[in-house]
DRENGU-58037 format. One line per field, with one value per residue (C-alpha): residue in three letters; x, y, z. Coordinates in steps of 0.001 Angstrom, whole numbers, plus 500000, padded with zeros to 6 digits. Each point is the difference from the previous one (the first is absolute). Last residue first. Layout:
BEGIN
residu: (Ala ...) .
c1: (X ...) .
c2: (Y ...) .
c3: (Z ...) .
END
This chain:
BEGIN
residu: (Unk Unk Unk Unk Unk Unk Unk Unk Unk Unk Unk Unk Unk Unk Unk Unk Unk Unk Unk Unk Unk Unk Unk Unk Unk Unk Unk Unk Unk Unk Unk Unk Unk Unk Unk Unk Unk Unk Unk Unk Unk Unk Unk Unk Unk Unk Unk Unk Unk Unk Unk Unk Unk Unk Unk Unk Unk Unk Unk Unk Unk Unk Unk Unk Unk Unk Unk Unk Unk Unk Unk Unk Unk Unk Unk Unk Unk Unk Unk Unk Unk Unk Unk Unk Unk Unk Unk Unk Unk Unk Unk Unk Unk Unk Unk Unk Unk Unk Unk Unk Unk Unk Unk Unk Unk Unk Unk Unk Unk Unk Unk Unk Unk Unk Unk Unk Unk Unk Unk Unk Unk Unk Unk Unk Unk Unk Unk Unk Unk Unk Unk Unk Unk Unk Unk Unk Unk Unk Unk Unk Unk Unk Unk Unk Unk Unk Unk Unk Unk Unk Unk Unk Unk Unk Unk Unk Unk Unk Unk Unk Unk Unk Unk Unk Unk Unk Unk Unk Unk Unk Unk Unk Unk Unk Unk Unk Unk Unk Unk Unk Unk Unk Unk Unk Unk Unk Unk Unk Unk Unk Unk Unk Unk Unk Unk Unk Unk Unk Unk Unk Unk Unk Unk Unk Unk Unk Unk Unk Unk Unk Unk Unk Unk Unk Unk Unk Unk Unk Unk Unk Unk Unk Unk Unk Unk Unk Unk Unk Unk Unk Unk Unk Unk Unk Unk Unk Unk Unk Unk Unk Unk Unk Unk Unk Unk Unk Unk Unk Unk Unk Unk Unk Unk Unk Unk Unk Unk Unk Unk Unk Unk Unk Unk Unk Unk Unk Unk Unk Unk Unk Unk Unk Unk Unk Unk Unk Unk Unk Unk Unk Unk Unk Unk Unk Unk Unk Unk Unk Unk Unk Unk Unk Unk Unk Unk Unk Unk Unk Unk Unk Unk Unk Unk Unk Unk Unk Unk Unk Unk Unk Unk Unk Unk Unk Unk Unk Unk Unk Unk Unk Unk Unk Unk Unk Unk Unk Unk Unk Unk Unk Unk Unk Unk Unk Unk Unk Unk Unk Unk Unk Unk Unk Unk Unk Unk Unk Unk Unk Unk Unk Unk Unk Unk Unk Unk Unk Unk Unk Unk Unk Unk) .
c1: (510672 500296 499613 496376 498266 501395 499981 495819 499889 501978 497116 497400 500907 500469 503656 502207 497934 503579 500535 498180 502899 500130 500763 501052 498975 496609 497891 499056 497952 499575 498077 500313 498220 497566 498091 498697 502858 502596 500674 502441 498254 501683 498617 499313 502398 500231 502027 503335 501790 497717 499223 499178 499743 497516 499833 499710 498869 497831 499139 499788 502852 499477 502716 499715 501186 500650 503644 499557 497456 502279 500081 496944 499513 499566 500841 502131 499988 502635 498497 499602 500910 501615 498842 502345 499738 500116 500929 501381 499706 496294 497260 499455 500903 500578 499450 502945 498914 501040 502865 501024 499180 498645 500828 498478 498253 501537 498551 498218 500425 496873 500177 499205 496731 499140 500973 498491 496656 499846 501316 497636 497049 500930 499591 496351 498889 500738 497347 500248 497273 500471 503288 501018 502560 500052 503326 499472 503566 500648 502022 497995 496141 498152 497123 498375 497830 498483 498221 499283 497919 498704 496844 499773 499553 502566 501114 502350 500558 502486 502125 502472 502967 503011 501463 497493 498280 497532 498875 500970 497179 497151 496528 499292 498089 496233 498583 496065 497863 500115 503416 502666 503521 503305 502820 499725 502422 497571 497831 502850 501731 496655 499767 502542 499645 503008 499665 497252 502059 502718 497564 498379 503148 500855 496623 501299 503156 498416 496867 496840 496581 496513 498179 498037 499681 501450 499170 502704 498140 499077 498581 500611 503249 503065 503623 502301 500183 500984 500689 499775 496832 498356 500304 497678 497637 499778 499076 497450 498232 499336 499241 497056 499219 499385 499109 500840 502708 497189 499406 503948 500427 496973 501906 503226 498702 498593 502876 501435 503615 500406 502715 499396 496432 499135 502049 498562 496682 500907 500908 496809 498177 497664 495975 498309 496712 501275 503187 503481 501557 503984 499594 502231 497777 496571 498653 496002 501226 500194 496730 498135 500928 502268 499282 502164 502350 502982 503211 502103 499146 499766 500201 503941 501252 496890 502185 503495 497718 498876 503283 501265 497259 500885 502580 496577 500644 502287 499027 503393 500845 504043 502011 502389 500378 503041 501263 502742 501006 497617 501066 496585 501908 497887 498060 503640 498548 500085 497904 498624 498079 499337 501689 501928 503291 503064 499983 499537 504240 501318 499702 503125 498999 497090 502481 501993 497515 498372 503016 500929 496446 500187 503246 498591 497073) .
c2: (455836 499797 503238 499642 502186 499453 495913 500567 502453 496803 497505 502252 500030 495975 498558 498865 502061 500898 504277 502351 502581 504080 502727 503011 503824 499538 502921 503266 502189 503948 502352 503422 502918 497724 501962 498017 500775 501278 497360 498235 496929 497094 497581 496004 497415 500314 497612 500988 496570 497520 498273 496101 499263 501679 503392 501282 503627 500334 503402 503880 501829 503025 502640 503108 503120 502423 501018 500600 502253 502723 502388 499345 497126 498838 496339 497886 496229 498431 497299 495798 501011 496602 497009 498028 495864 497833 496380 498852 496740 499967 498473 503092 503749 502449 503549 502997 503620 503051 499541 502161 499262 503409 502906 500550 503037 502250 503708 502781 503043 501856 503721 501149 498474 502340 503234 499379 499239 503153 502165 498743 500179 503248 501319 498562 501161 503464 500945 497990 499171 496147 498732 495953 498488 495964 498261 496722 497995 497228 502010 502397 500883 502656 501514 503238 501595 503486 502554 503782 501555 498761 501971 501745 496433 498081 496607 497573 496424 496918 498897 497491 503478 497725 503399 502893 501791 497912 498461 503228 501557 498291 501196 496245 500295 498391 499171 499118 497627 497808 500392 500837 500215 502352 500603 496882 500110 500640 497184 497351 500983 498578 497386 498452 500615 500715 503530 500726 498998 502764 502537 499559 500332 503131 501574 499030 502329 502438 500254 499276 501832 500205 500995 502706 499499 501867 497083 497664 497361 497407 501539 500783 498584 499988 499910 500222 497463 497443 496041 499389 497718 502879 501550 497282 500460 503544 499155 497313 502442 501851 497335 498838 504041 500001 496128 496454 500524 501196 503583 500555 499712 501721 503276 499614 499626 503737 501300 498670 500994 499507 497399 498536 499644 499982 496716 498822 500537 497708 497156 500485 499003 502470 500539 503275 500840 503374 500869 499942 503524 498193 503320 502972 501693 499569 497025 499440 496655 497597 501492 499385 496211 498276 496373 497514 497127 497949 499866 501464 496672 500241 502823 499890 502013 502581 500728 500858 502238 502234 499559 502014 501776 502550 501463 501752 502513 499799 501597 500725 498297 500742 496672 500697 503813 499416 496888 497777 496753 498054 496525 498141 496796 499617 503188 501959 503278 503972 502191 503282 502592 503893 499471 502543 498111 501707 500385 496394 499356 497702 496617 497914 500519 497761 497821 499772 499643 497239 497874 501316 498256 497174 499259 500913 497463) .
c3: (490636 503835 500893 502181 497690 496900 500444 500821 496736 498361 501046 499066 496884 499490 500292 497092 497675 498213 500942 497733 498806 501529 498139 500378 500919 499958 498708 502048 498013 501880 501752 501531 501934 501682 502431 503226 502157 498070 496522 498411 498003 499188 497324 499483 498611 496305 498500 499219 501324 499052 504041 499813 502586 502499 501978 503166 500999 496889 498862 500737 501814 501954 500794 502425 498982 502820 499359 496133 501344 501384 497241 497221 497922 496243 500257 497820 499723 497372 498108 500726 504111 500733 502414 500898 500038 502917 501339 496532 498300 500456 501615 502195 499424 502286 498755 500230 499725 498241 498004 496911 496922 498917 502331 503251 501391 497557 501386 497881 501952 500998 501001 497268 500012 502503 498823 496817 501301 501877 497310 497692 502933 500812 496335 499453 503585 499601 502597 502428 502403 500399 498799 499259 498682 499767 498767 498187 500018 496804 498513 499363 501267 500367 502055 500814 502145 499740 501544 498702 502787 502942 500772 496299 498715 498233 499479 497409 500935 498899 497944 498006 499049 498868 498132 500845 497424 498364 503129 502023 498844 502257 499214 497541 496740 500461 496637 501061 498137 502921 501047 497192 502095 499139 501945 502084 502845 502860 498626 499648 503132 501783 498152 501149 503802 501860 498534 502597 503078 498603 499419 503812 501251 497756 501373 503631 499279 498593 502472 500225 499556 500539 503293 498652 496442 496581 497386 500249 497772 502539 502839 503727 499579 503176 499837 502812 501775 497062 501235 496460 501558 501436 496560 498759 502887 498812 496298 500903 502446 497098 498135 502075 500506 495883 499694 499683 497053 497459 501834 500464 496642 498742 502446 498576 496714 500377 501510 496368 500093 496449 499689 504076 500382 496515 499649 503227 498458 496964 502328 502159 496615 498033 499487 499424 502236 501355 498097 500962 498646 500783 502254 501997 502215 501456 500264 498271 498070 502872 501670 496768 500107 497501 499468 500970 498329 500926 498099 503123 501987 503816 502464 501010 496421 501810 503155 497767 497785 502755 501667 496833 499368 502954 497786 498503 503373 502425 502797 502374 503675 500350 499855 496853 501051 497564 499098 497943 499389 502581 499237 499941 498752 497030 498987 500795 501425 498705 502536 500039 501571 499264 496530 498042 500434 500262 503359 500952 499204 497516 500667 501289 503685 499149 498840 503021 502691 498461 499621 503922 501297 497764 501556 503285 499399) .
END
């Protein structure tokens, strides 16, 4: 923990200074390790506007099948603000409201959404219990389109939380990364910028009302690492997310883990001519990773603990993963490392595990 601790430490020190940025709060995070990179007011209580939709559409990929059907009611369609223009009566799958949800900010699919996944104040409740189990303090929805409320809001750092559980889901960084989706009739184009002008840009959530001002959260990806940046109230939002995004992944060095054919592991073998085989690495294994993480990988190898004559030498043998805690930053082939020739059937299997065991083979 002090190693992760320090690691932590250091890179957020590596960011530029908060002064620069035109944001009232901020926070940049790694969305697998939850490696705070950078922050500013992180944990001070702020409305957050459409940015909101986030945990709306995290709750609703939990309700059931997207491809399922409902009719719009009147009170879905009557919501002020930014629309998918649902209509009273019309017909359309959840799946196609979660697309208007998160490409045009649909406060109006938020609301049909929450009314076909058990309920308006059913959801509701759904949304805070889910933020309950982030272990998040500070956040709390009163509805779930970000609507100017009493009672409604979160904070930077929790709002990258809740981005980073939401992009564990596949189809959630499929939505927020579509540019361009047709949805009943409808050709819905995407708010978010960055995914034409930000290199690796996967994501997630424009928002504005006069109460919060300009929000934003962002995602991308490269090298295998997905750094989340998030401001609420800032008014150069496009800019300070570039910067903010390059400043992190700057400060990730890409790391040879292992190089190809080297040994990993050993595996007994029985009924052979040898007692054990290695195991190599079939490729070199690289990692993209910040300072001090090197020191806190943790490896995990996949595949048989014992193994039987005959062994080919090059077969594949399972993988390694490298990972910190439950985020795997690395994988790789392992492949056996010799060979190993089927012994005469002098005795029966179980007969030379029993001679293995005791030593007297």
């Amino acid at each position: 923990m002090k190693k992760l601790c320090c690691a932590l430490l250091f890179a957020a020190l590596c960011i530029p200074a908060a002064g620069a940025l035109s944001a009232r709060s901020a926070v940049v995070m790694d969305a697998d390790t939850g490696a705070v990179l950078f922050e500013h007011n992180a944990d001070e209580r702020l409305p957050m506007a459409s940015t909101t939709k986030i945990m709306t559409a995290l709750v609703a990929l939990g309700e059931g099948s997207l491809d399922r059907t409902y009719t719009v009611k009147p009170e879905y369609a009557a919501v002020e603000g930014t629309s998918m223009y649902l209509q009273a009566g019309e017909t359309l799958t959840l799946r196609d409201t979660l697309y208007g949800l998160m490409l045009s900010s649909g406060n109006d699919a938020a609301v049909a959404i929450a009314g076909e996944c058990g309920g308006y104040d059913a959801f509701m409740q759904k949304m805070n219990d889910k933020a309950s189990s982030l272990g998040l303090t500070d956040t709390h929805f009163v509805n779930p389109n970000g609507l100017p409320a009493d009672g409604h809001y979160t904070t930077a750092r929790e709002l990258a939380q809740i981005t980073a559980a939401a992009l564990r889901d596949p189809v959630f960084r499929q939505i927020v990364s579509t540019r361009e989706y047709t949805a009943a009739g409808r050709a819905l184009t995407n708010h978010n910028r960055l995914l034409t002008s930000y290199e690796g840009a996967i994501g997630v959530k424009t928002g504005y009302t006069r109460a919060a001002g300009r929000c934003l959260v962002s995602a991308a990806e490269r090298n295998g690492r997905t750094v989340i940046a998030v401001t609420l109230n800032d008014p150069d939002d496009w800019n300070d997310h570039t910067q903010l995004l390059d400043d992190a992944f700057a400060q990730y060095e890409t790391v040879t883990l292992c190089e190809a054919g080297s040994r990993v592991a050993e595996v007994s073998v029985f009924g052979g001519d040898v007692d054990s085989v290695p195991l190599l690495a079939q490729t070199a294994v690289t990692a993209s990773l910040l300072p001090g993480e090197r020191e806190q990988l943790e490896t995990v190898r996949y595949g048989d603990r014992i193994c039987y004559a005959p062994v080919v030498q090059s077969a594949q043998a399972g993988q390694i993963e490298y990972r910190i805690g439950d985020a795997v930053l690395a994988r790789g082939a392992l492949v056996y490392g010799g060979a190993a020739l089927l012994l005469p059937e002098e005795k029966s299997l179980p007969e030379r595990i029993l001679d293995r065991i005791l030593g007297t083979d």
